[in-house]
N, C-alpha and C positions, 0 to 999 in steps of 0.2 A: 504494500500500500504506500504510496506517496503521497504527502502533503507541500503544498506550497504554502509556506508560509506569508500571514495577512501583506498584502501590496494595495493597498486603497486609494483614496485621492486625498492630497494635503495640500493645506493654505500655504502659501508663497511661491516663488517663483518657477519650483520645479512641477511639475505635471503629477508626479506619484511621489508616493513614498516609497524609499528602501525597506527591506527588510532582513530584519540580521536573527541568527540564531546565538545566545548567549547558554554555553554549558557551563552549568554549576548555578548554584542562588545562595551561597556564601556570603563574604560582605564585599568582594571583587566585584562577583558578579552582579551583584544588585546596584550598586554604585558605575557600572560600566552599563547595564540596562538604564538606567536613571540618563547617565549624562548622554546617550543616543536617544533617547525619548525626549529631550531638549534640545538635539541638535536636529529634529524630524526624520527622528527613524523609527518603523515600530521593530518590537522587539517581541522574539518569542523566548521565555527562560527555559529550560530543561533541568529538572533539579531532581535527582535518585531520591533524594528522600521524599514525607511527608509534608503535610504546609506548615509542623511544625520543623525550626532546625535540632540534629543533636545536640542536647545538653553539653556545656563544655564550660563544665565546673571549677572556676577559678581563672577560667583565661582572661586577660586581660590587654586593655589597648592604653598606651598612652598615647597624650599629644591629638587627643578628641577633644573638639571645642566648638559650641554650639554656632560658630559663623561657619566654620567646615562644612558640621552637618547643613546645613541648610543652604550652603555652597551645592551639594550635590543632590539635596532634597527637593529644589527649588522652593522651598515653602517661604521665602519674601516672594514668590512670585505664583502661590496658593490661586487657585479659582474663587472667586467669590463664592461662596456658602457650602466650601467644603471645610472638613473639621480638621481645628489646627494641628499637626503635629507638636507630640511633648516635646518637651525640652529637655538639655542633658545640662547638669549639675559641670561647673568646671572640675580638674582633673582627672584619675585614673578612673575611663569606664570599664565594665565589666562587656566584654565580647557580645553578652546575652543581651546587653540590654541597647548596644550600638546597631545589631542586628534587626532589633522589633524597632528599632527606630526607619533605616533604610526602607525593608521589607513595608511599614504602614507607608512609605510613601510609594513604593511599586505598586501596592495595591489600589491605590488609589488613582495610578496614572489610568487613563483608557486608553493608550497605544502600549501597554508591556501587558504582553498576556502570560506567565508563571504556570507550567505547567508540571506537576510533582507527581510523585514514584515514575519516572522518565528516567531509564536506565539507558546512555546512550555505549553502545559497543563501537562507535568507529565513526569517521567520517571521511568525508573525501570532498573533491571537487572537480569541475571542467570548465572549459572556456566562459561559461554563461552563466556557472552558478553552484554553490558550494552546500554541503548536505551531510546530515547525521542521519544515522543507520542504529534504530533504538531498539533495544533487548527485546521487544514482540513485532522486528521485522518491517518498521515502520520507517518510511524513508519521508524527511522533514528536510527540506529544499529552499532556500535564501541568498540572497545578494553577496551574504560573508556570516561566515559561524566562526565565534569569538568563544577561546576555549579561557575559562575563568574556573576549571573545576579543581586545582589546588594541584598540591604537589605529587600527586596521582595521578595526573590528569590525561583523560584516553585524546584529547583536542593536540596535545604534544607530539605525539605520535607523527600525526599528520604534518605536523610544523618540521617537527627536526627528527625525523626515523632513524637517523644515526646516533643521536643522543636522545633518546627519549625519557628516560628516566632521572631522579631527584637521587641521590644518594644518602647513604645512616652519615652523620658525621662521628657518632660515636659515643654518644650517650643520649640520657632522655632527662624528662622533666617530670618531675609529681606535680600535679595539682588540686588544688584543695582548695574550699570557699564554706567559710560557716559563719553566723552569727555574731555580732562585736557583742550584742548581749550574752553568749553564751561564757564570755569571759571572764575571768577573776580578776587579773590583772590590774592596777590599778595604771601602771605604763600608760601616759597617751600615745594614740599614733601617730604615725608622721602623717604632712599634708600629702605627699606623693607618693616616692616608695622608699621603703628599706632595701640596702644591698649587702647582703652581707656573705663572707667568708666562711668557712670554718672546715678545716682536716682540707681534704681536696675540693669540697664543695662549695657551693651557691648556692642562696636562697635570697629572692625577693619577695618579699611582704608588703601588701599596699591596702589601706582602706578602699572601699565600693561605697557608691549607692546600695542604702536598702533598696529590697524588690519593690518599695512606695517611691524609688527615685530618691528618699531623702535623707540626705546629710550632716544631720545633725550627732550628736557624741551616741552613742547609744544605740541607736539604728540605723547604723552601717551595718554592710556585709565585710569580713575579712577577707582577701586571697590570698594566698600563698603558691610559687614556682620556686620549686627544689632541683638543681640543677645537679645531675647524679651519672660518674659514667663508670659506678662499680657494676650496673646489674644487666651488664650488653647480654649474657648468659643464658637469664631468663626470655631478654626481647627474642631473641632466637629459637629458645625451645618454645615459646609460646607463637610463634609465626608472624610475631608482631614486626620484624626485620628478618628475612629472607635474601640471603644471600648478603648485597650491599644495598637493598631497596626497604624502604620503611613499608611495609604493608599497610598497620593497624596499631593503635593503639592500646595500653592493657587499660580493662577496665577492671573493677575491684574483684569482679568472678576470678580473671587471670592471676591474680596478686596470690601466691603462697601464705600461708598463715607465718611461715616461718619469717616470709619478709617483712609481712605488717610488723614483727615482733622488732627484728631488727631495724625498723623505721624507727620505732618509738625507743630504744636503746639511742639510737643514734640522736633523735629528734633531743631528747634530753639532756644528749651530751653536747652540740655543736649549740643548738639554737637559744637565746634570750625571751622572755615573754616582751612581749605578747603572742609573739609568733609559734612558741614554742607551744605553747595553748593552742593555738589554732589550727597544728601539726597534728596534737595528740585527740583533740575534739574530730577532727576527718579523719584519723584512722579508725578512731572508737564507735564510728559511725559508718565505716566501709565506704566513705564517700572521698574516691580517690584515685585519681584514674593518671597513667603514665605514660606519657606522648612521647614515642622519639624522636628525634631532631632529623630532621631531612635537610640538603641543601642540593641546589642548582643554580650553576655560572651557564647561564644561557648564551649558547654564540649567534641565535637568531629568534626572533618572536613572531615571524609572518613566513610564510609562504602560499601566495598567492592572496586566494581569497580566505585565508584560513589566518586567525591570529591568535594570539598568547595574553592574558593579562594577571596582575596578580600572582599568586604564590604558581599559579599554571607555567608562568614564564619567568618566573626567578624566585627562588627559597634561598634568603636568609637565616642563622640563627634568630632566634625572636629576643637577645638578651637587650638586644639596642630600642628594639620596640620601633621600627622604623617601615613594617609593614603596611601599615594603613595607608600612612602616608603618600607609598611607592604606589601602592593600588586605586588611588585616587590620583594621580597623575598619571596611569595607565589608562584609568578610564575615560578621562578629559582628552586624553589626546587620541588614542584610536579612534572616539568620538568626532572629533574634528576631524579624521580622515578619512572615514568611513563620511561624514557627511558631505565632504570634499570631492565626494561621484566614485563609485564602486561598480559602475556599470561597463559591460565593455573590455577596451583595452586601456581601462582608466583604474583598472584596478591594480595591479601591480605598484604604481607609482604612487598611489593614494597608501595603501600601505607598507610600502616600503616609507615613504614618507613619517609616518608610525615609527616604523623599526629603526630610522633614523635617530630621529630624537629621542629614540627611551631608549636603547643599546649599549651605548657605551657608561649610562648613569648606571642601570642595574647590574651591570654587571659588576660597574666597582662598587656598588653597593654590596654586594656579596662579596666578592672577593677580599673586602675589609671585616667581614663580620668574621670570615673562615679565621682570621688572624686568632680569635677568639676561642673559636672550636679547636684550634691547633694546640692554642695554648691550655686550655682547660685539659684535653683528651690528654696531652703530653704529660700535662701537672698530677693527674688522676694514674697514670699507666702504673 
């Protein structure tokens, strides 16, 4: 079965509208959906999961700031009598809640249609028009399919088949998010984050928004990122890192009893309260789950009509927190060049144009963050 995806008629100079396929609905892809639905292009998402995203307990963004969002939300530039988008508290948000932020504005645009449990297996392209090939055999056909599905991503493939995969750098991350009221501590916490040391490890600690959004002493949420590269052993017997490729994450099922034990040994011995509180409160709660670190030095982000954004086309360490950022300048400008005429034999240059200007930044954007991984994994051996 083949779908072409929506080509309607739109206000201003050109005759129709493009339209693009965006894999993934992440916060790449939502924000990369966004800024083409403001340059007039509709947009169809494809996203394997639910309409809700996985839970992803303690991750955290900095350097989110309510003029950003609403840089990419357009909400100064709201429809009359539709409802406003919330607001975000200044410093460290919480992934969860930067996400329902994005996501209420896609849903609300009527050129981005989101469509969930869309498992896409492959894509390709020809002279006229570029296309996903989804898990029940369904073939979804557009101007340019923009792969935004993460450091996994089946959209890479197409782009660079010679490199297609993200690599383990060599350790992972605990993360952990509980209650400031569940604390004893009398410690306050910092405005931003804690970074702290201890034996071979990392661990950042930062106050959240309560899930009310609010900020005040007491109804905050905690997070906590453990930066850990003794337990590569387990990623491997658990198929979470396969071979040098990050598969999966562990969730608390995968976690050993033995190792919860040896967290909380450890937790007691490296960490200070508050944090250490907040260590021992998510493990006593099985609420803990252990990411491992992937990265990719991308040599290219586009071929043809096919592009790259986000963690799809460049994986940094997350220590520097300088994701969001890079994925919001992804989307702004593929944007621009996809709206810059993708028809034709206009497309090649329209995104190469893309591949121009974000290339040589992502790449030393990575390749400064490995400095990091080099030195942690060396310091940990």
């Amino acid at each position: 079965m083949t779908t072409v995806m929506r080509d309607v008629p739109r206000t201003g100079n050109r005759d129709e509208r493009q339209s693009t396929a965006v894999v993934g609905a992440s916060l790449a892809g939502l924000m990369t959906a966004l800024a083409l639905s403001h340059a007039g292009v509709d947009v169809t998402m494809l996203e394997r999961s639910g309409a809700a995203p996985r839970a992803r307990k303690g991750a955290a963004l900095g350097g989110v700031s309510e003029g950003l969002l609403s840089r990419i939300t357009g909400s100064r530039h709201a429809q009359s009598g539709s409802a406003p988008l919330s607001s975000v508290a200044p410093g460290v948000q919480s992934w969860m809640a930067v996400h329902a932020r994005l996501r209420a504005a896609v849903d609300a645009d009527p050129h981005i249609e989101l469509r969930p449990h869309t498992f896409v297996r492959s894509v390709d392209q020809d002279t006229d028009s570029a296309w996903v090939i989804t898990s029940d055999q369904q073939t979804l056909r557009g101007d340019v399919v923009i792969g935004a599905d993460g450091h996994g991503s089946v959209v890479r493939v197409g782009v660079a088949p010679d490199k297609p995969d993200a690599t383990f750098a060599g350790y992972l991350i605990w993360l952990g998010l509980t209650d400031e009221s569940s604390l004893t501590s009398s410690r306050r916490l910092p405005r931003d984050v804690d970074i702290l040391s201890g034996g071979d490890d990392y661990l950042l600690g930062y106050p959240l928004p309560g899930p009310d959004g609010s900020v005040a002493p007491g109804s905050r949420q905690v997070g906590w990122a453990w930066y850990d590269a003794s337990h590569n052993d387990l990623l491997r017997e658990t198929g979470s890192v396969v071979g040098n490729v990050v598969r999966r994450s562990l969730t608390s099922a995968d976690i050993p009893e033995a190792t919860f034990r040896e967290l909380v040994d450890k937790a007691v011995d490296l960490w200070p309260s508050p944090w250490r509180e907040a260590i021992l409160d998510c493990i006593e709660r099985r609420a803990v789950i252990g990411t491992p670190i992937a990265e990719y030095v991308p040599d290219k982000l586009v071929n043809g009509r096919l592009a790259l954004v986000g963690d799809a086309a460049h994986v940094p360490t997350p220590m520097t927190g300088s994701g969001l950022s890079a994925s919001l300048h992804d989307a702004e400008a593929v944007a621009e060049a996809v709206a810059a005429g993708v028809r034709g034999s206009m497309v090649a240059q329209a995104l190469t144009g893309y591949e121009r200007k974000r290339l040589g930044n992502v790449r030393g954007m990575v390749q400064s963050r490995q400095q990091f991984s080099r030195s942690f994994t060396g310091r940990a051996a």
